[in-house]
C-alpha positions in Angstrom: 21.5 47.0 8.4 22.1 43.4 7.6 19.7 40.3 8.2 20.8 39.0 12.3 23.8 42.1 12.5 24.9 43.5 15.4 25.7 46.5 16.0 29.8 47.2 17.2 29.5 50.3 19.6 32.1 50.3 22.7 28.7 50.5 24.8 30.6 50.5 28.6 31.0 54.5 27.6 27.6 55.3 25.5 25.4 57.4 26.3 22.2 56.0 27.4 18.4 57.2 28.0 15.4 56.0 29.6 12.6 57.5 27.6 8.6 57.3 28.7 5.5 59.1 27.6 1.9 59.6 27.5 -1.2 61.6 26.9 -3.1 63.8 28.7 -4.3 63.3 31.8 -5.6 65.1 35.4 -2.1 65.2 37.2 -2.7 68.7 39.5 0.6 69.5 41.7 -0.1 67.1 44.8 -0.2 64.5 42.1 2.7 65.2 40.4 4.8 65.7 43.8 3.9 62.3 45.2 5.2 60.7 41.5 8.2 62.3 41.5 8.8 61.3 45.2 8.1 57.8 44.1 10.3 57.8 41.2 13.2 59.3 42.9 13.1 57.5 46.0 13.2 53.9 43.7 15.6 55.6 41.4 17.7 56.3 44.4 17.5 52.4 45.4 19.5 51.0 42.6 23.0 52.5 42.6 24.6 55.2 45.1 25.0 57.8 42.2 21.5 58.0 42.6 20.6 59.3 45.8 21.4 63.0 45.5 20.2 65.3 42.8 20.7 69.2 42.3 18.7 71.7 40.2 21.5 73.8 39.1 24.2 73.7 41.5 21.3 74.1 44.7 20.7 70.6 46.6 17.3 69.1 46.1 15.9 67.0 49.1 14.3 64.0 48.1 10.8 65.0 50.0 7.5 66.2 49.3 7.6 70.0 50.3 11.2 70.6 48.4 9.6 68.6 45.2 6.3 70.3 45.0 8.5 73.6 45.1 10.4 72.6 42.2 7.3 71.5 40.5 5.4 74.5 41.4 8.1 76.5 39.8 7.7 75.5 36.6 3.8 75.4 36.6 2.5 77.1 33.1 1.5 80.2 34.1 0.0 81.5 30.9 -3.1 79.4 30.7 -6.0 79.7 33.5 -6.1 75.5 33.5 -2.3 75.3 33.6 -2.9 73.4 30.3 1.1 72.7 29.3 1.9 71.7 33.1 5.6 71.9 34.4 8.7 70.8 34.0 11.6 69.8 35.9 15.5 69.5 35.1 17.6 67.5 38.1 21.3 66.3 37.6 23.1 64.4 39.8 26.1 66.3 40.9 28.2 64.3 39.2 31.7 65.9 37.9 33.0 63.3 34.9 30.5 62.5 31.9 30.5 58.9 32.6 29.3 59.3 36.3 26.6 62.2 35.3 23.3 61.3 35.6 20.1 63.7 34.8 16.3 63.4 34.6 14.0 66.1 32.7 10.3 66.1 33.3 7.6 67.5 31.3 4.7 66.8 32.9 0.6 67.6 34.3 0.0 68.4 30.8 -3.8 68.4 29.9 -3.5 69.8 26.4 -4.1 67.1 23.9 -1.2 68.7 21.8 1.5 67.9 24.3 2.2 64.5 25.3 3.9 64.1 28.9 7.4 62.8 28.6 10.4 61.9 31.7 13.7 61.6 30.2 16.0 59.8 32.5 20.1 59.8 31.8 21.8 56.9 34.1 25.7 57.3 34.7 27.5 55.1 31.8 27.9 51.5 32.3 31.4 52.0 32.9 30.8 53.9 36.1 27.7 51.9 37.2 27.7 48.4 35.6 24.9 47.1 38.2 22.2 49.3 36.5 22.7 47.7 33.4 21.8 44.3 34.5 19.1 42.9 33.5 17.7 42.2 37.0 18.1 46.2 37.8 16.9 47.8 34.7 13.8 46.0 35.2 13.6 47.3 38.3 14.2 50.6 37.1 11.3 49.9 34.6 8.8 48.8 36.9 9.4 52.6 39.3 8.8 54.4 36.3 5.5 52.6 35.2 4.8 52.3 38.9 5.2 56.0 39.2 4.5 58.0 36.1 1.8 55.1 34.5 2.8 56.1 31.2 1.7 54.7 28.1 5.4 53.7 26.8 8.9 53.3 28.0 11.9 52.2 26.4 16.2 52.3 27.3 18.8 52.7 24.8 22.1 53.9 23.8 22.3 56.6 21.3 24.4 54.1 19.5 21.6 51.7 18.6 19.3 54.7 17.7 22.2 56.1 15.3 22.5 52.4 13.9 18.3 52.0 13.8 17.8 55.4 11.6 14.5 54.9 9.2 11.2 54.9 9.0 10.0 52.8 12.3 8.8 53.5 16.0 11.9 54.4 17.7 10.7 53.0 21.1 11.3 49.7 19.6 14.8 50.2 18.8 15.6 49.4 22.8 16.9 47.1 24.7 14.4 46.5 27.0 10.8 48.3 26.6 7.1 48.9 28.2 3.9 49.0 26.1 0.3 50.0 27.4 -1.8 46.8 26.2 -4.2 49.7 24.6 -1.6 51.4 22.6 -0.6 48.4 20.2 -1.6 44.5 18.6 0.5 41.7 17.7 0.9 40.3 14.4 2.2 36.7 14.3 4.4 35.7 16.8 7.3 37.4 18.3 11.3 37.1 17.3 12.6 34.3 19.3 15.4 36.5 21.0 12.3 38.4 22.6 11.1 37.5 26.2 7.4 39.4 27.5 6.8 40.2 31.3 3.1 39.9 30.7 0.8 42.5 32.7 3.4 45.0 34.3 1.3 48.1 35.6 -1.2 48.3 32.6 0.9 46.7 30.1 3.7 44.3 29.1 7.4 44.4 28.9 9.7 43.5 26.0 13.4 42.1 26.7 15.0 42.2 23.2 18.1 40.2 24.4 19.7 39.0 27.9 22.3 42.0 27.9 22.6 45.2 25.6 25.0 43.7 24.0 24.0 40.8 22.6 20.9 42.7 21.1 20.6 42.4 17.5 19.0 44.5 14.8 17.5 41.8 12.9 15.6 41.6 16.2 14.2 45.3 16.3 13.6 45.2 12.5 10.9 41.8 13.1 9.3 43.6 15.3 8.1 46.3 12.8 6.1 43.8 11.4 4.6 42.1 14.3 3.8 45.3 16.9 1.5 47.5 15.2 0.4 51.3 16.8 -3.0 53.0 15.9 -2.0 56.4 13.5 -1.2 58.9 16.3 1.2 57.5 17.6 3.1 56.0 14.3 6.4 57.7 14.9 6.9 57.9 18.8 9.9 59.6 19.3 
């Protein structure tokens, strides 16, 4: 990876992935249901694609009693406490790969073995250019830490993670992402290509470059140095 390189991926047809995570916490079912309402009904605000989701090929309304069923579903059933919680796999209906969009929940987990995690897929820029503005992907950042209050959250193609490969915290090989101020310090000062949004939700967010592709790996590899996590969580993934 050399000094100030970037990295040349055709990123209008990558992959990409919304990532966020945290520990263990007292979500019960009525919990979960009203943040997954809340993080569909923003996710459905940013781009049509959005606005309709399916488990399988059956529609899922985007209300309360139909989420709660889906959620209920997958309740662990094996421990008295429901200690592993549910999960949840939506797609968006969409035929083409560069239209499809899918989220996958793991959530209400109060073992302190299983971190919570939401996975979220976005159509490819080439079918939805608006969401990877920077204006809207902030937006999309601030349902899901509005929503889920989770302890990290990064975006990235699976381009820059195959170019970023090593010994580092992937979260911060993103574009943009979301720290919890009690999960990290700062060493020195920050790359000058990086831009805070101080005190979002519980934490701050990071905006590595104005657009995905100006986004250098020189950046991501300063910040190794200069954003430092306590030991359990020295290889978020």
């Amino acid at each position: 990876m050399p000094p100030g390189s970037q990295w040349p991926v055709d990123l209008e047809k990558d992959t990409w992935a919304l990532a966020a995570q945290w520990t263990a916490r007292p979500d019960d079912l009525s919990s979960l249901t009203d943040r997954l309402l809340a993080f569909l009904t923003g996710v459905a605000s940013l781009d049509p694609a959005l606005t309709r989701w399916f488990d399988d090929d059956e529609p899922v309304p985007i209300e309360a009693a139909s989420l709660r069923d889906r959620l209920e579903s997958g309740w662990d059933r094996e421990h008295p406490s429901g200690e592993t919680g549910t999960r949840v796999a939506l797609w968006n209906g969409a035929k083409d790969d560069l239209s499809t969009a899918t989220i996958s929940a793991s959530v209400g987990s109060t073992a302190g073995y299983l971190k919570n995690r939401i996975e979220f897929r976005p159509p490819r820029p080439a079918a939805a250019p608006g969401l990877y503005e920077r204006d809207t992907m902030l937006a999309l950042f601030e349902t899901v830490i509005s929503a889920w209050q989770p302890q990290w959250c990064r975006v990235q193609p699976w381009a820059l993670r195959d170019a970023t490969d090593g010994e580092f915290v992937d979260v911060l090989a993103s574009w943009i992402f979301y720290l919890d101020r009690g999960l990290y310090t700062r060493r020195g000062s920050l790359p000058e290509d990086v831009s805070v949004i101080d005190g979002v939700g519980a934490g701050d967010v990071f905006v590595l470059a104005p657009t995905p592709a100006e986004l250098r790996l020189s950046t991501i590899e300063q910040l190794r140095g200069q954003i430092v996590f306590p030991d359990e969580w020295s290889t978020l993934r």
